[in-house]
C-alpha positions in Angstrom: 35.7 -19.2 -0.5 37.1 -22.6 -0.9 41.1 -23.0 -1.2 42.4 -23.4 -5.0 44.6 -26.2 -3.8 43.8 -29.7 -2.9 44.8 -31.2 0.6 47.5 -33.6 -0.5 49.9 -30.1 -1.6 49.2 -28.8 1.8 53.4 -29.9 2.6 54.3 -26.4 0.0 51.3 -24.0 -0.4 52.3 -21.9 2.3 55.5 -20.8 0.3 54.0 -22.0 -3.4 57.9 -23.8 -3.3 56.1 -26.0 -5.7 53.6 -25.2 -8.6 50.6 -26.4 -7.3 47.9 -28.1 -9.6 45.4 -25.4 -9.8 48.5 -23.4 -11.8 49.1 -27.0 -13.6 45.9 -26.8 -15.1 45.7 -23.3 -16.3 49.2 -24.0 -18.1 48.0 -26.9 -19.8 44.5 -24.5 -20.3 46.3 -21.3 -22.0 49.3 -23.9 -23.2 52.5 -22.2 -21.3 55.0 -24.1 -20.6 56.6 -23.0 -16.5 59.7 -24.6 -15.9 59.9 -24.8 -11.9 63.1 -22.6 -12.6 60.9 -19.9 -13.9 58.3 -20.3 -11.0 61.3 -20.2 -8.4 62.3 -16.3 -9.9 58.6 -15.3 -9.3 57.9 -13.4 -6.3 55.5 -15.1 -3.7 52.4 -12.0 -5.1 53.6 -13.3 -8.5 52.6 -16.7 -7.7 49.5 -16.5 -5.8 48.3 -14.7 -8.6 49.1 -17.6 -11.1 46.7 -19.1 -8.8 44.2 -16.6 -8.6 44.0 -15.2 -12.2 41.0 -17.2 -14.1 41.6 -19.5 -16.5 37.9 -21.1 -17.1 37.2 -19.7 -21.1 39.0 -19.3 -23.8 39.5 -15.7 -23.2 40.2 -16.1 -19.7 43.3 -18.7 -21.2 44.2 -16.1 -24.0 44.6 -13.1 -21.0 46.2 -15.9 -18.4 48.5 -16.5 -21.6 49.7 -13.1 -22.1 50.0 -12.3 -18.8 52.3 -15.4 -17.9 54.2 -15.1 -20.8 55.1 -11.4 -20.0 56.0 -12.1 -15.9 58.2 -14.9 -17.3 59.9 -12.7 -19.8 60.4 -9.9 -17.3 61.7 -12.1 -15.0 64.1 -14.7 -17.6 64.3 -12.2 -20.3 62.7 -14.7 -22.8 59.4 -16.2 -22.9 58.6 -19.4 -22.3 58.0 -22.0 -24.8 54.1 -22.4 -25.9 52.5 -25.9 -25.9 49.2 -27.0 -28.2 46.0 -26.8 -25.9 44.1 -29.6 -26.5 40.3 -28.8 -27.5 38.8 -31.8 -25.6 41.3 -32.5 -22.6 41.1 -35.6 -20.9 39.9 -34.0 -17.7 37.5 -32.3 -19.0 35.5 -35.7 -20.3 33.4 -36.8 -17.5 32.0 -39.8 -19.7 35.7 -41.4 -20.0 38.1 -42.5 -17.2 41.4 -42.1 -19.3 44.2 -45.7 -20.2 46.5 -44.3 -18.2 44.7 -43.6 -14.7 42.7 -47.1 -15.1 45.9 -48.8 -15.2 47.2 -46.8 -12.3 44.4 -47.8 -10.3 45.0 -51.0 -11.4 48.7 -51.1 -10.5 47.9 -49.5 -7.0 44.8 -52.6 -6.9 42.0 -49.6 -6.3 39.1 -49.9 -8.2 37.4 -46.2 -10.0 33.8 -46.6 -11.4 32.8 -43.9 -14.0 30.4 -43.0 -11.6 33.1 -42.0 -9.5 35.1 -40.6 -11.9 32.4 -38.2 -13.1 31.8 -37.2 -9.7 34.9 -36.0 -9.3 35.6 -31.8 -10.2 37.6 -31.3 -13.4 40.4 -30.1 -11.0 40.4 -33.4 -9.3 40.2 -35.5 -12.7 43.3 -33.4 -14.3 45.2 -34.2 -10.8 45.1 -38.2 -11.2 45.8 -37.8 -14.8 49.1 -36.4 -13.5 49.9 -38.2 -10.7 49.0 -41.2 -13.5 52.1 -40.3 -15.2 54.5 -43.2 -15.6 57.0 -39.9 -15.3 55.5 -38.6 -12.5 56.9 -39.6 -8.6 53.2 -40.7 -7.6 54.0 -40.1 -3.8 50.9 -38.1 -3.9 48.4 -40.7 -5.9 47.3 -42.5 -3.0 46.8 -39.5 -1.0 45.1 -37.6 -3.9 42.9 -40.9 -4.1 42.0 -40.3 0.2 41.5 -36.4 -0.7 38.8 -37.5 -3.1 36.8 -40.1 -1.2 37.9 -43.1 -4.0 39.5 -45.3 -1.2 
């Protein structure tokens, strides 16, 4: 079976330190919002299975939901505040490289054909729409782009 996580977090898997993108996406999927504080009371079985629970359907999300929310308030004594999930997410839309990751590409002077773009997995696609971010460090964009075959 093929590793959940993607080359360029290989620096903190090993201890899940981090909240790797795999668990990004099913948060943004069932709409939790993990604060790293939260993450960092889990226990390392508690996080590999926020990596390993599905999170694919809308029941999947629902379950993944539920049984995120209940870890977190076992662990913080509250639960953790819920976000809207959006029906069409950007990664999710093969047919349309987002504003925000064509100007990254831009700024970085790479060039991203919709070709390539659709090419790419859904996991891949929601990573550069992260590592997009004008928030977002970015010392893993170009190595995210050398993961994916774009440069």
């Amino acid at each position: 079976m093929a590793s959940p996580f993607l080359q360029f977090e290989q620096d903190f898997v090993g201890s899940l330190r981090c909240i790797p993108m795999i668990v990004r996406h099913h948060l943004d999927t069932c709409g939790v919002k993990l604060k790293l504080e939260h993450w960092n009371r889990f226990t390392q079985t508690e996080r590999q299975a926020l990596v390993d629970w599905p999170c694919q359907s809308e029941a999947d999300a629902k379950t993944y939901r539920e049984k995120l929310q209940a870890l977190i308030t076992t662990q913080t004594g509250t639960s953790a505040k819920t976000l809207s999930i959006q029906p069409q997410p950007p990664w999710a839309d093969a047919a349309t490289v987002p504003e925000t990751v064509q100007d990254k590409f831009a700024q970085q002077q790479v060039s991203l054909t919709l070709e390539q773009w659709a090419g790419l997995s859904e996991l891949q696609r929601f990573a550069l729409i992260k590592l997009s971010r004008p928030s977002h460090e970015n010392q893993n964009f170009m190595p995210a782009l050398k993961e994916f075959g774009l440069i």
